[in-house]
C-alpha positions in Angstrom: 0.0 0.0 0.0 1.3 3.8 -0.8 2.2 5.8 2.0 -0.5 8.4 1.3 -2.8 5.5 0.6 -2.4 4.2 4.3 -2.5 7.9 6.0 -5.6 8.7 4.3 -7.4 5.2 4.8 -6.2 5.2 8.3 -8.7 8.8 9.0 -5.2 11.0 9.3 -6.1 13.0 6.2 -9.4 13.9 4.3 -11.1 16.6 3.5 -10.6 20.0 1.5 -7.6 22.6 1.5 -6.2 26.0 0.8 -3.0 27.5 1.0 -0.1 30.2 0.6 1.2 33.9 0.6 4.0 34.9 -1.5 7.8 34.0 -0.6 10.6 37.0 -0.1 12.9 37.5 2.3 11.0 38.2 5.0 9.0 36.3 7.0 5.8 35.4 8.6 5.5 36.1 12.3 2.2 37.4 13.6 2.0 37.2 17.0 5.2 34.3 17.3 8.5 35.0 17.6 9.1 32.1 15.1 8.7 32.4 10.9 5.6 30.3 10.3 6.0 28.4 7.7 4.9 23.9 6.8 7.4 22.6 5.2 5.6 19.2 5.2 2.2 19.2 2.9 1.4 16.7 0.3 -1.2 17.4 -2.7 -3.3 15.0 -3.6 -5.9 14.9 -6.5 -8.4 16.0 -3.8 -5.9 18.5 -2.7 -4.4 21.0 -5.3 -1.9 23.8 -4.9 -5.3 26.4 -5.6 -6.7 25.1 -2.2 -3.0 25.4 -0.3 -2.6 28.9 -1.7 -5.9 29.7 -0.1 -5.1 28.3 3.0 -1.7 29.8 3.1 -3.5 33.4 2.9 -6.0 32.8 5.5 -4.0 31.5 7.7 -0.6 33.5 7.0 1.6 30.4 6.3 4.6 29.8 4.0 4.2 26.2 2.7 6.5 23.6 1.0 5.6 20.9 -0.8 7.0 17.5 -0.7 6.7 14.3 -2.9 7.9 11.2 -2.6 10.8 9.7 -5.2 8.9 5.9 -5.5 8.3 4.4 -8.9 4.5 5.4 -8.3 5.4 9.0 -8.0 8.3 10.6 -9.4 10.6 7.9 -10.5 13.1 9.5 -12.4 14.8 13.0 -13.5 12.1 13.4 -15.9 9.4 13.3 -13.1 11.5 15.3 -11.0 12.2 18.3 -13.3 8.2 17.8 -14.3 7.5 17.9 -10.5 9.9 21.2 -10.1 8.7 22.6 -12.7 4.9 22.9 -12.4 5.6 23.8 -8.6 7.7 27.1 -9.7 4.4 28.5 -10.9 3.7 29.0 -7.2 5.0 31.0 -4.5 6.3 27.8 -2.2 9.2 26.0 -1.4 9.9 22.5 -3.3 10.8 19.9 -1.7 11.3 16.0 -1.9 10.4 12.9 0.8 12.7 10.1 0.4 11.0 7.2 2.4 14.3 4.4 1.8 18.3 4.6 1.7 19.8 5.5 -1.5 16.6 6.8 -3.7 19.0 9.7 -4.7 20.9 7.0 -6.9 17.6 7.0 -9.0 18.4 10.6 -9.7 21.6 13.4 -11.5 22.8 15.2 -8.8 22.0 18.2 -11.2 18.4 17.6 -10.2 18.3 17.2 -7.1 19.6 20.5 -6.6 17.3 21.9 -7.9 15.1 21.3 -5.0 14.8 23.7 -2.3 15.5 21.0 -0.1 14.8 17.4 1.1 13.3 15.9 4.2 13.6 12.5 5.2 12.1 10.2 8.3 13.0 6.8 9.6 9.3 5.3 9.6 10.4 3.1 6.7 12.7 0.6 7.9 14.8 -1.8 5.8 14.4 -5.5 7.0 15.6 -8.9 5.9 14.2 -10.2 2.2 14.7 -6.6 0.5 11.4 -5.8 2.6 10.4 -2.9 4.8 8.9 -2.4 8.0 6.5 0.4 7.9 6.4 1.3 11.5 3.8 4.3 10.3 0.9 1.7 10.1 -1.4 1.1 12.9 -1.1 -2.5 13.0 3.0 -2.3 13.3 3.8 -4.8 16.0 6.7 -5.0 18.1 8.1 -7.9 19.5 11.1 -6.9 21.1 11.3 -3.6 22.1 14.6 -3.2 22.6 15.9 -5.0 19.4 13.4 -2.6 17.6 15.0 0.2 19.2 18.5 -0.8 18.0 17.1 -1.6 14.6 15.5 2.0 14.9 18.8 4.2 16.0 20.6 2.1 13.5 18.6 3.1 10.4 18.1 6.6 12.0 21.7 7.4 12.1 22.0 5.6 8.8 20.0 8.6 7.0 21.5 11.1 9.4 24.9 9.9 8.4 24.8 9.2 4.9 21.7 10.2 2.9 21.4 13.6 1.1 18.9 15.5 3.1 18.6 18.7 4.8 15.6 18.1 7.5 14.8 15.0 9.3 11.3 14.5 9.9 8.9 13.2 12.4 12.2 12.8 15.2 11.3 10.5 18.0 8.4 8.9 16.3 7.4 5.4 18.3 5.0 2.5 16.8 1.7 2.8 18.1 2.4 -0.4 20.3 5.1 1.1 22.2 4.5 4.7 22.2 3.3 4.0 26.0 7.0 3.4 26.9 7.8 6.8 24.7 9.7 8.6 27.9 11.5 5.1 28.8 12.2 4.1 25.6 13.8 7.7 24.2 16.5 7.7 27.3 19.0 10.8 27.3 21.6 8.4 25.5 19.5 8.0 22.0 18.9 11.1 21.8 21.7 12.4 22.3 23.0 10.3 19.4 20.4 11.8 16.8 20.9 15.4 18.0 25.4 14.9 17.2 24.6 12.6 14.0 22.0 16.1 12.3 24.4 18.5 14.2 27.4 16.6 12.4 25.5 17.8 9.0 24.0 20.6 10.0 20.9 18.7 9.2 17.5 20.5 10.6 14.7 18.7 13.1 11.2 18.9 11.7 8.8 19.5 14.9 5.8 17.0 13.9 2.4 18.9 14.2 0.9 15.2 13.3 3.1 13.2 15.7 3.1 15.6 18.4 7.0 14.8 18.2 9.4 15.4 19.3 9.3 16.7 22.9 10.0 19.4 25.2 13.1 18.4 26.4 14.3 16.7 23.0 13.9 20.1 21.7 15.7 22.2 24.2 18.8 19.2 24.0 18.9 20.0 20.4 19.0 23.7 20.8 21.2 24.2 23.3 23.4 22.5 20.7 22.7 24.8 17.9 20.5 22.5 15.8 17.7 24.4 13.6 14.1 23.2 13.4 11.5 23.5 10.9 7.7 22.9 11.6 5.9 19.7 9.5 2.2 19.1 9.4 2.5 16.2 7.0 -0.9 16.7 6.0 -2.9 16.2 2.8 -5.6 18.3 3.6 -6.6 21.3 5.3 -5.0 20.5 8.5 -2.2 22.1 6.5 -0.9 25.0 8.2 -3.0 24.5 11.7 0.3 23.6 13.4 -1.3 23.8 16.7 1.3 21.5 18.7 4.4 22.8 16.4 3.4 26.5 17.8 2.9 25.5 21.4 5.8 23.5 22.2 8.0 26.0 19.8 6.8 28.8 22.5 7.4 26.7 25.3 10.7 26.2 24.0 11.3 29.8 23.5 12.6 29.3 20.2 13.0 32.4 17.9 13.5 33.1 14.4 17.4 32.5 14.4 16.7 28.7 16.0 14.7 27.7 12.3 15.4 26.5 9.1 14.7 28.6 6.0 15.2 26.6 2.6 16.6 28.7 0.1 14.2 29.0 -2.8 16.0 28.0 -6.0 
């Protein structure tokens, strides 16, 4: 089943959108300290760029767009440039949302940079058999909770480490089965790993308005250490731009302007 398939079947995205003010150099504030912008919205044949640029003036929002690179969406540099292209005709970032290692090998380099930039999470794990474990899916099961979270860190780091990207999205992110053990399970130790392995890169943490992830103290960790953040609503619909737990836990934080990620539009 496609990713966007599962989310909307699972009741995580319906319904109509609208969406986005023009891009310059400055940007969105209102009554935050913090630029407003989702970096992490999907279009869907239900969804169009007409309805996010509606939403994105209503609600004062700067999106970006991300597909996925799979050989039922953009599959090669023809798709990609086709993909960058028809997105230029509107005022948003582009970007891409690699869900296994190596999918930039599909791909120029020239290409790729021509995205504004490129989040990546570790929901889609690489198992035995050239399979994947989906840990997004509400029927994930977990056996072994601590061989999962080896497994996990392992192919976290792996993407952190090695795989083009500039954000990494939905940090902390825990199966449904084991999210009860979420403040046991994310000790001070693995997190500590993923905050050197995206300061190493100077790779940006998406704050998951869908996951309600990562958490308070996750967050001040990561700044104290100078990471940046962006804000992800990884919606298909018009939860786009709500943002709700991105903006609370962002003020809780006390995070400014200077502590997020602005892609450069290309």
């Amino acid at each position: 089943m496609q990713r966007r398939t599962f989310v909307k079947n699972a009741g995580l995205a319906s319904g109509m959108l609208v969406t986005a003010p023009l891009l310059g150099n400055s940007n969105t504030f209102g009554k935050n300290d913090f630029p407003l912008m989702d970096l992490h919205v999907h279009t869907t044949d239900m969804f169009t760029m007409e309805q996010i640029m509606e939403i994105a003036e209503k609600r004062k929002v700067k999106f970006g767009i991300v597909e996925h690179p799979a050989v039922w969406a953009i599959k090669d540099d023809a798709d990609l440039n086709r993909y960058i292209e028809n997105l230029r005709k509107y005022p948003v970032y582009v970007g891409l949302q690699p869900m296994t290692p190596n999918w930039a090998s599909n791909f120029s380099p020239e290409v790729i940079k021509k995205l504004d930039y490129v989040l990546m999470d570790p929901q889609t794990i690489p198992i035995e058999n050239g399979d994947y474990e989906r840990i997004y899916r509400l029927e994930t099961y977990v056996e072994d909770t601590e061989a999962f979270m080896e497994m996990y860190m392992k192919h976290s780091l792996n993407i952190l480490q090695t795989e083009p990207i500039n954000i990494f999205g939905w940090p902390l992110f825990l199966p449904v089965c084991i999210a009860r053990d979420y403040y046991t399970l994310w000790t001070e130790k693995r997190m500590q790993q993923i905050i050197s392995a995206a300061k190493a890169r100077n790779i940006a943490l998406e704050i998951n308005d869908m996951a309600h992830t990562p958490h308070e103290k996750f967050i001040l960790m990561a700044k104290e250490q100078g990471l940046k953040f962006t804000f992800g609503s990884d919606s298909r619909n018009s939860n786009a731009g709500r943002l709700a737990y991105c903006k609370a836990v962002a003020k809780k934080c006390n995070l400014k302007e200077d502590d997020f990620y602005v892609p450069g539009r290309k």
